[in-house]
N, C-alpha and C positions, 0 to 999 in steps of 0.2 A: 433931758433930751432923749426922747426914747420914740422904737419904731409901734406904733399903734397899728390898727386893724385895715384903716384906711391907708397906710405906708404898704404893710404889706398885699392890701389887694392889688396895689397901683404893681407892688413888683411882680404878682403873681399874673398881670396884665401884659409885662413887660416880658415874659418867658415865653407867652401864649404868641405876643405880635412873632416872638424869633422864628415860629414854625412858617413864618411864611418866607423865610431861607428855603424851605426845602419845595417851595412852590418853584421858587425861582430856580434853583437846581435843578429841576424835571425840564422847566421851561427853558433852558438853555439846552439839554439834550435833544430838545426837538428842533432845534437849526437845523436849515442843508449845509446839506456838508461843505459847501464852498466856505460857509460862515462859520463851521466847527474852528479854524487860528484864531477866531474872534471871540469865542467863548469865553476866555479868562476878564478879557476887556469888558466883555458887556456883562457877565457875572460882580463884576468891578464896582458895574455903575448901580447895578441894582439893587446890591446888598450897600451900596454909599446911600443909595433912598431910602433902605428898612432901617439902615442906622439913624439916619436923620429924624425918621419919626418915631423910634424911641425914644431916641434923646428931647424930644418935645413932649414926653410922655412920664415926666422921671417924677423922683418922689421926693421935697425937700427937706433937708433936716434944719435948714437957717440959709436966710437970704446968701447967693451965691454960693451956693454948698447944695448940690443935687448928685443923687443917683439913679442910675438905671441899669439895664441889662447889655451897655456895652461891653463891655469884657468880655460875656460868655461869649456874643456876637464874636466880637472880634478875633479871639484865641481860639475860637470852632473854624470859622473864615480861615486863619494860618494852616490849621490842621489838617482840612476838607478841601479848600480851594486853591489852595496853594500861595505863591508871592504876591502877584500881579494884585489880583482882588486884595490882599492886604496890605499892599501899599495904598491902593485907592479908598478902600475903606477906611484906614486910617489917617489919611489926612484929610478927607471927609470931614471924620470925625472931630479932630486936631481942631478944624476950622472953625468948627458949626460948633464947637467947647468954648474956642477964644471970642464969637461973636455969642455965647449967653453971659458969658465974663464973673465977674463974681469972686469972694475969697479961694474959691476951689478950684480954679481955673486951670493953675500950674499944677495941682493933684491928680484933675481930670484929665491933662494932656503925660502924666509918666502914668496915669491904669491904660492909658491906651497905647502906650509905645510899650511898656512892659508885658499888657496883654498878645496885640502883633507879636513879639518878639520869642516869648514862650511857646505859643500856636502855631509857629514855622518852625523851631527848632524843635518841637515835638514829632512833625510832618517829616522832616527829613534825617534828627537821629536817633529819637527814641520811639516814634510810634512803628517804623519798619523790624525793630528788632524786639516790640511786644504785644506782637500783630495776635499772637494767640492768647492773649490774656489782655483782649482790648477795651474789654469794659474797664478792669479793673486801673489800666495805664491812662485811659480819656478820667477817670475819676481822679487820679494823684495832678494830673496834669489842671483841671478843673481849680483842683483845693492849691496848687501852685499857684497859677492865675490869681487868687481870692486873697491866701497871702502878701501876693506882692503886692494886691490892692490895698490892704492894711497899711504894706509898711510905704506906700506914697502916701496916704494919710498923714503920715510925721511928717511931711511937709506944709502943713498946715503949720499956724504958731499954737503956741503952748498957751492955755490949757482947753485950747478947743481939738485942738488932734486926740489929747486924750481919749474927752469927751463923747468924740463921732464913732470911734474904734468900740468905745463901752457899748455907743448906742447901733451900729451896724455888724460887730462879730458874730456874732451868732447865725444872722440870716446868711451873713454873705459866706460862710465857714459853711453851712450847712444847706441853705438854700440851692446858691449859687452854682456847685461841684454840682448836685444833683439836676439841676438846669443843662449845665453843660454837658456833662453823660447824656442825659434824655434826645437832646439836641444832636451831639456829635453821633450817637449810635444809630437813628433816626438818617442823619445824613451819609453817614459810612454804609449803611443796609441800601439805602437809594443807591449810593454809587458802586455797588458791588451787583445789586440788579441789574442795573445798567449795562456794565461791563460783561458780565452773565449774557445780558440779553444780545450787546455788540457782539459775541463771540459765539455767541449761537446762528447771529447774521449774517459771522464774516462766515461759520464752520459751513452754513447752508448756502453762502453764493460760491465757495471752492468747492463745494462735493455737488453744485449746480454745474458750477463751468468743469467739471471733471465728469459729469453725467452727460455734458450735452460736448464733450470734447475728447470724449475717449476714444482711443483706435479702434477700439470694437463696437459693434452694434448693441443695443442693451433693450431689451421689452420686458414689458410689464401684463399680466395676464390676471382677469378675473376666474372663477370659478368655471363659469363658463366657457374658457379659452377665448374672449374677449380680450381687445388691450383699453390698456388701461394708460400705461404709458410708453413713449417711446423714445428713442436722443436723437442726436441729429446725424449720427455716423450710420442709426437704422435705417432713418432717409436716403441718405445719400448712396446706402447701398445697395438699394432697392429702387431708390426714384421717385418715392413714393412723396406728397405733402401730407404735414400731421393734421387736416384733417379728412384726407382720404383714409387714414389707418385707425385714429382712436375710435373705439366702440365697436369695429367692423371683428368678426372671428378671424382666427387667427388662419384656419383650414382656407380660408380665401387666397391666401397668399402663395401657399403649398402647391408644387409639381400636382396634378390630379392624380399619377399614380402611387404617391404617398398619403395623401389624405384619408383614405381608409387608417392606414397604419396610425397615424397620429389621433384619431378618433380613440383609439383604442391605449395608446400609450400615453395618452393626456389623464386618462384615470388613474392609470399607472402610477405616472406622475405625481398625483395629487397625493396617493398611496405613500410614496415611499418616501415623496420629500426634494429626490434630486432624478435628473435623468442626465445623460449623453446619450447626441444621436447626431446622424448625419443625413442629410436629405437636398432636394433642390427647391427652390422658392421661384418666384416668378415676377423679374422685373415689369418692372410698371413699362418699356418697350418689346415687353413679351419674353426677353433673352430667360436660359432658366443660369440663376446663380446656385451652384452649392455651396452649402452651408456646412458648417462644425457649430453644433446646439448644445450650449451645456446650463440647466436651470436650476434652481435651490424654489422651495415653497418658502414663503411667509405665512406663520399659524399666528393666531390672535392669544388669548392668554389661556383662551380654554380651551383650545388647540384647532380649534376650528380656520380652516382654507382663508386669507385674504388675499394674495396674492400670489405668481410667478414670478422670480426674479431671474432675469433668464439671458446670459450672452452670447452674442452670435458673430459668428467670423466665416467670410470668404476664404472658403479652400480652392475655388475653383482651377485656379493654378495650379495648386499641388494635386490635387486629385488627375488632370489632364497628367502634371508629370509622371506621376504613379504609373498610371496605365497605360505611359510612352516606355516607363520603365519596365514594365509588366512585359511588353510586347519584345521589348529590347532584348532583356532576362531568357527570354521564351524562345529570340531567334537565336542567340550565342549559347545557349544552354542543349537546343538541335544542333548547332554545329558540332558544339562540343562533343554529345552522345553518337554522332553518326559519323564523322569525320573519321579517316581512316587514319591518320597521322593519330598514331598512341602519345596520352598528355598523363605526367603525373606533378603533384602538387605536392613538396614536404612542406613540412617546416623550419625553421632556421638552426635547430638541433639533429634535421635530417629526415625525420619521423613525417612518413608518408601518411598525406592527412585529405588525397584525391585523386582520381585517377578514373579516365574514360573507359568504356567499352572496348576501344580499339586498345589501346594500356592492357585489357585483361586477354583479348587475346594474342597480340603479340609476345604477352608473357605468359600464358598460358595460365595464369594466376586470378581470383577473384579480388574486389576491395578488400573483402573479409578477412583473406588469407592473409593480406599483405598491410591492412591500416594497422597506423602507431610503426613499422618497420623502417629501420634505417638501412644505411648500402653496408653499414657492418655487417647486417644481421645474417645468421649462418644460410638463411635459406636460400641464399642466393650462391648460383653454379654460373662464374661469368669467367669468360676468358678472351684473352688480347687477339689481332690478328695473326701474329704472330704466336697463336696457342700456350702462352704463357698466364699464369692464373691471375685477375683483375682485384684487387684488396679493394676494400672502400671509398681509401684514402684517391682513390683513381678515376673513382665513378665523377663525371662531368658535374652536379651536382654539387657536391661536395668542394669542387674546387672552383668553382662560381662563387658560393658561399664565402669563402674561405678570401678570394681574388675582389671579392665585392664586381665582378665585372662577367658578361656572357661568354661562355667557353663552349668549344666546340665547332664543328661535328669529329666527333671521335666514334670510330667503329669496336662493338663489342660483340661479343658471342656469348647470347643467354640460351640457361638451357632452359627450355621449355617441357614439363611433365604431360602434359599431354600431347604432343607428338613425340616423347621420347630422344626430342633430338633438341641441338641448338639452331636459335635462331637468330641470325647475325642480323645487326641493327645499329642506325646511324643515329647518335642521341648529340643532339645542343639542349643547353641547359642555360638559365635567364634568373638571374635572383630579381627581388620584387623587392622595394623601398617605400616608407611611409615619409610623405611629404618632410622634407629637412631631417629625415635623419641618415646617418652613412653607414649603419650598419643595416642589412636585410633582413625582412619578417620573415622572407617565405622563398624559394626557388621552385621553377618549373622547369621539366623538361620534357624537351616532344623529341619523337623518336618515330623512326619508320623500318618497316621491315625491308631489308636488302638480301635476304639469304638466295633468291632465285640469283640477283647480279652478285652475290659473292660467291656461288657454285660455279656458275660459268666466270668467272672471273680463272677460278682456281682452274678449273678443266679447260681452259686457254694455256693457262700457266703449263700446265702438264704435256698439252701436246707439245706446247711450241720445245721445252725440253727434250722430247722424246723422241724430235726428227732424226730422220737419218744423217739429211742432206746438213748442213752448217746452215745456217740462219740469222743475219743479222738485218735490223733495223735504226736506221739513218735517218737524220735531219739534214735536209740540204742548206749547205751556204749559201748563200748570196752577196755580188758584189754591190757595190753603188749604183751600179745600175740596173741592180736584180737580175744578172747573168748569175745561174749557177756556177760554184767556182769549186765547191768542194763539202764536205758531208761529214756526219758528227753523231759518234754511234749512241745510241739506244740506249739498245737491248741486244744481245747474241744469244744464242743458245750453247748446250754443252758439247754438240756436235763441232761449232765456229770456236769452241775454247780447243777442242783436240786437235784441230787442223791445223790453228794458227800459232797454239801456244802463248795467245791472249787469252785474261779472264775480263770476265763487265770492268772489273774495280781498277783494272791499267787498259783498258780503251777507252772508256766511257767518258763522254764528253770532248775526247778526241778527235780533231779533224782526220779526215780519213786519210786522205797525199801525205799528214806528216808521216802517221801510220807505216804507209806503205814505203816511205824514204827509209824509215829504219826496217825494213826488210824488201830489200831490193832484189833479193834472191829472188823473189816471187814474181821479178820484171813485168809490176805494176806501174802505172803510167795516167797519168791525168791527160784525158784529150778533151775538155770543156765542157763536153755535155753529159762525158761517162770515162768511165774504167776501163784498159783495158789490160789484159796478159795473159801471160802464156800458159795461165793455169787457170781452173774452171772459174768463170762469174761468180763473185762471192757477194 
């Protein structure tokens, strides 16, 4: 019992029908997608028909005793298709075995549960971790299969099982592997194309709906400054339908007093590769939008021009705020330089890092002389009202800083080098804070010149001292019912301290009637509306 010429053509027949597996494989990829869960099911059914007509197609070695190419079928089926199809394929199989019947029948149904069984456990735990040496893994897997076909053979009785093994080892050892390699690699290259090809379709509908759903505007430009392409954020930015835009120039769209310009920086462009530029475009209800343009060239392999790729975004808001800013900047920036009230700006170390026109001449000092200078620093001649010498530590500035809180008006007396003299001045100072923090970046102070009102201040001071006469000034009392009742000194002069032998510091604040009870010598008298006695009106 031995395989002849015409045995193995029939098997070399039976390797040939298995390529129409990989018909059926393609043709399930091309379902719609509603029917893609259905795949495995109808894969199921269609490789249960290729199996049935091979099995009708087999080669016999003695009545009831046939082979074919199920095995490779079915153990590729595990491998490739997964459960589903090998469950269905195999009891297909199972069935269409038990109705040709025969001595081999119980053989034919453990190659096919043994085959199933090996071609899913190859699928799930040795073909994922020999994916990179997968011909050689589908080959051992193949010559496994073939063996276990052998040893269901011993299920045959003795000495025809011998017999079938002598007469089938060789083809099924050597044939068979090579069948199934040819088959599984065949199928594995199809479904990796496949997969290739879904993932090229999925990569091109997200980088679609991210072309046609991006925040910004996006065109596409021929050599000619044509478009070529556009998304739907270009539209909508514009107003435009795509196909009022595709094929039209692009200079159509353009403010007209920019279009010269971009005539000429479109070459530019082409030149260099990339541009930014800013300009206004022209809604399709005439309004103009400005634009923020920034493009890259696409070169071909030989570097030759194919396209612009090129995004575009609405500043028009920002640009209106700029130029609200601009105006804003331009009017506090005149205040600032013309304002008569002197402004300096340190920093939080002290160090004067601003300071207006009015600043340099109420101190007689330029920026130059004075940037980077703290209130330590020597060049400064400042003193109290009281003519006592002013330290740093003093200057209103410094103890804002210091207070974290606005201080002031304190009066100082700077000397100024060019009139030669001091110039008394009223400074409040204002530390500056950066959103949520507690310590200050930065203090100002403004400051005004008062030397005219602290001269006559002082030249008040002097006369009122210098009378002859006594001199005092009084607050009137009031009762409840705003009758004057009595009066509450001042101010005296030194003339009113020799007379009475009061000074400011034991009258002041004084009702005047108590006053005059502790010197009654003077037969001073309250008559409700005034003072009177026997010695002169004081």
């Amino acid at each position: 019992m031995m395989m002849g010429k015409a045995e193995l053509l029939t098997l070399f027949n039976n390797i040939a029908l298995l390529l129409i597996m990989s018909v059926a494989y393609e043709a399930t990829n091309l379902l719609p997608k509603k029917l893609q869960r259905w795949a495995p099911w109808i894969n199921g059914v269609v490789l249960s028909g290729i199996c049935v007509v091979i099995m009708n197609l087999p080669f016999t070695l003695m009545p009831g005793l046939v082979y074919d190419t199920r095995s490779i079928l079915i153990s590729v089926t595990g491998l490739v298709f997964g459960l589903i199809p090998t469950i269905l394929t195999s009891i297909t199989a199972i069935l269409f075995r038990i109705h040709i019947g025969g001595i081999g029948t119980m053989t034919g149904i453990a190659v096919i549960l043994s085959s199933a069984c090996i071609g899913l456990l190859w699928r799930y735990l040795v073909y994922p971790k020999t994916r990179r040496w997968r011909f050689l893994s589908v080959f051992f897997m193949g010559l496994i299969v073939h063996v276990a076909m052998l040893a269901c053979t011993l299920i045959l009785p003795y000495p025809e099982s011998v017999s079938v093994i002598r007469a089938v080892a060789l083809p099924v050892l050597t044939i068979y592997p090579v069948g199934s390699i040819l088959l599984s690699v065949l199928l594995i290259r199809q479904r990796e194309y496949r997969e290739v090809q879904d993932q090229l379709a999925q990569t091109k509908e997200r980088f679609q709906s991210l072309f046609e759903k991006a925040p910004l505007g996006y065109q596409s430009l021929d050599v000619d400054g044509k478009f070529l392409e556009v998304n739907q954020q270009w539209l909508n930015l514009l107003g435009y339908s795509r196909e009022e835009v595709i094929g039209r120039w692009f200079g159509d769209f353009v403010a007209p007093e920019y279009r010269d310009a971009f005539r000429g920086r479109f070459s530019l462009f082409q030149k260099l590769g990339y541009i930014h530029s800013e300009f206004e475009m022209i809604h399709k209800n005439g309004k103009l939008v400005f634009i923020a343009f920034d493009g890259r060239v696409g070169y071909g392999s030989n570097g030759e021009f194919l396209q612009s790729h090129c995004i575009l975004k609405d500043i028009s808001s920002e640009v209106k705020m700029s130029q609200e800013l601009r105006v804003s900047e331009e009017k506090y920036r005149r205040l600032y330089e013309t304002m008569a009230l002197g402004v300096v700006y340190q920093a939080k170390n002290g160090a004067i890092i601003s300071m207006n026109p009015a600043a340099e001449q109420i101190l007689g000092r330029t920026f130059e002389e004075l940037a980077g200078r703290t209130s330590e620093s020597h060049i400064w001649n400042i003193i109290k009202e009281d003519g006592s010498i002013a330290t740093g530590s003093d200057h209103p500035s410094m103890i804002a800083l210091k207070a974290r809180k606005p201080f002031g008006p304190v009066v100082f007396g700077v000397h100024n080098p060019k009139v030669a003299d001091y110039v008394w001045i009223s400074i409040n100072a204002v530390p500056l804070f950066h959103p949520n923090e507690a310590e200050p970046y930065q203090v100002y102070t403004t400051f005004q010149d008062i030397t005219a009102e602290h001269k006559a201040k002082q030249s008040y001071y002097l006369l009122f001292q210098e009378m002859v006469d006594a001199f005092a000034l009084h607050e009137i009392i009031c009762d409840a019912s705003g009758k004057p009742v009595d009066y509450r000194f001042l101010a005296v002069n030194s003339a009113f301290e020799k007379m009475t032998g009061f000074s400011l510091k034991t009258s002041s604040a004084r009702p005047f009637w108590r006053f005059c009870l502790a010197r009654r010598h003077f037969g001073l008298k309250p008559t409700g509306g005034c003072v009177d006695g026997r010695t002169d009106t004081v």
